[in-house]
N, C-alpha and C positions, 0 to 999 in steps of 0.2 A: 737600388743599391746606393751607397755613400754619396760615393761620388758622380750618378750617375745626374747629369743635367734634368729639369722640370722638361723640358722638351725631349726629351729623347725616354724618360717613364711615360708621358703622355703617348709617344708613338707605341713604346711595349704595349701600355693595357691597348690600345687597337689591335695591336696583334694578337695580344693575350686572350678576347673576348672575340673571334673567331671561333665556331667548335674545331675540336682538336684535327679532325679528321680531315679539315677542308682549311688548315691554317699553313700560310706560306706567308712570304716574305712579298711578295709580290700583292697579293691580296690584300692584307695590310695596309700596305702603299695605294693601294686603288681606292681603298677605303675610306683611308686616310684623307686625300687629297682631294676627295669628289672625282676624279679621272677613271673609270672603268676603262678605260682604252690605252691607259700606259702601260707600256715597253719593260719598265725594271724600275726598280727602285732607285731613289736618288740614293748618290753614297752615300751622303750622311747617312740614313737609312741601313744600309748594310755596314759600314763604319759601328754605329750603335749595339747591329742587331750583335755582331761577333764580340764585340769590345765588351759589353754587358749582358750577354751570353743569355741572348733570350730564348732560345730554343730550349737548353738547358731549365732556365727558369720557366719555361712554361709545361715542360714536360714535368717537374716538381711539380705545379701548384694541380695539374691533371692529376699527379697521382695523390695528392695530397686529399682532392675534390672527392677521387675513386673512393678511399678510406672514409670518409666522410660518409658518404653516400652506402658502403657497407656496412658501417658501425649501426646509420641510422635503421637503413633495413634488418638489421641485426636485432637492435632493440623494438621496431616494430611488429617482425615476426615473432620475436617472445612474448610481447605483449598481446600479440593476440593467443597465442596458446596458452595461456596462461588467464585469456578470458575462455577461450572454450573450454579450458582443464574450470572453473568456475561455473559455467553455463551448466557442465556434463555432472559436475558434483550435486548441482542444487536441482538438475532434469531425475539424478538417482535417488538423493535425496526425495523429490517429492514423489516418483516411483515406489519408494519404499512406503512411505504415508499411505498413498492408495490400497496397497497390498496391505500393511497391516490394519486399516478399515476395511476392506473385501475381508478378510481373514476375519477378524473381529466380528462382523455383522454375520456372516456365512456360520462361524460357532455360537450365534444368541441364535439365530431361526435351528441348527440345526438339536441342539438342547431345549430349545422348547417344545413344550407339549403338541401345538398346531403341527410341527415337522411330524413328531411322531405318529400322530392320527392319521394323516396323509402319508404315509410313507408305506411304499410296496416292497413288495420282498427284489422287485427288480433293482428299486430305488438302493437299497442297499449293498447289491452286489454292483452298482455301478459305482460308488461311494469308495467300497475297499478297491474296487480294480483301478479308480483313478489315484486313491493315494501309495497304492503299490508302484505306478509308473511313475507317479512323482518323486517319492519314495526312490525309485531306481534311479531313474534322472538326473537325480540331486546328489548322487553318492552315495546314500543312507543304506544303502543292503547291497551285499555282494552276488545278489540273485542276476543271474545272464538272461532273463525272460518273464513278466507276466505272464507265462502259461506254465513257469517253473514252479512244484512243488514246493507247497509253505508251509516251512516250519512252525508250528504256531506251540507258545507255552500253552500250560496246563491253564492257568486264569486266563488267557486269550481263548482257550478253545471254550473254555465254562462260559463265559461272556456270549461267544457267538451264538453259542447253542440257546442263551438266556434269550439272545434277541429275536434270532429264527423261532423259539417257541414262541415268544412275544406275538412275534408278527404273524405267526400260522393260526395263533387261539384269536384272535381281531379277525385275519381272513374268514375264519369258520362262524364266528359270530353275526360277519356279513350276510352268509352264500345264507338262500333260504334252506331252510331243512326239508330235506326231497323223502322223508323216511325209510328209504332206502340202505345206509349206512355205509355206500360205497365207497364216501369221503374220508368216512373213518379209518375204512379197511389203508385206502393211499397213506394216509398218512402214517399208519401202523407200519405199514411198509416201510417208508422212508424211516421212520424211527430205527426200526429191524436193521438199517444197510449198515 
């Protein structure tokens, strides 16, 4: 304060620098003086404390410290959210890279001729049942189940049939020919359903 003497600020910051919770006028004074076993404080000492109203001021510079101490934790927890909101963009980011090279390479092998050669007719009903449950997953059809009835257009169904012939006249050119013509009859069947 103005008018507060050099001797009697030097007593305050010993008071002052006490933590708050264990700061008295007494302790100060023991502090102060190198006396751990003194009785009370000299008057001057209490003179000072009331006249330049240390308690007062040092409950201010507490709460002052408190604000301090929240602003900065304030700005440190934003700063880290704000690195994980970072970390999380450039984790989804390169999440997404991945998946469109899987995606990418998974349509050159499956467009190539080598898929097609090796491909069983199991292979592609595994094929449409996974991009059905993706397909569902994803929002893309209002179908309540993979085992639900699919609507398929007219060029989706010509397509299928193009591919299941595909894959059935390959299967037969495999199987040796038992001259029999039982295979024929099966498939004549299936063709009939």
């Amino acid at each position: 304060m103005e008018n507060e003497p050099e001797r009697a600020h030097r007593a305050f910051e010993c008071f002052l620098r006490l933590p708050s919770g264990e700061r008295t006028l007494l302790g100060a004074y023991r502090q102060h003086v190198g006396n751990p076993d003194a009785v009370k404080p000299s008057d001057t000492w209490s003179r000072w404390s009331s006249q330049f109203a240390w308690r007062e001021r040092a409950a201010a510079y507490d709460d002052h410290i408190d604000r301090l101490r929240e602003k900065t934790m304030e700005k440190v927890i934003q700063q880290q959210a704000e690195e994980q909101a970072r970390q999380a963009e450039r984790m989804r980011g390169r999440f997404n890279e991945l998946m469109t090279i899987a995606y990418c390479e998974a349509m050159d092998y499956l467009e190539s001729g080598d898929f097609l050669s090796q491909m069983r007719p199991q292979d592609v009903i595994n094929i449409m049942k996974l991009h059905f449950e993706v397909t569902q997953k994803m929002g893309g059809t209002n179908t309540q189940s993979t085992d639900s009835v699919v609507d398929w257009s007219e060029d989706e169904q010509r397509e299928l049939d193009r591919i299941v012939d595909e894959i059935e006249s390959e299967e037969a050119q495999e199987e040796p020919s038992s001259g029999s013509g039982d295979s024929d009859q099966g498939l004549e069947d299936v063709e009939g359903e």
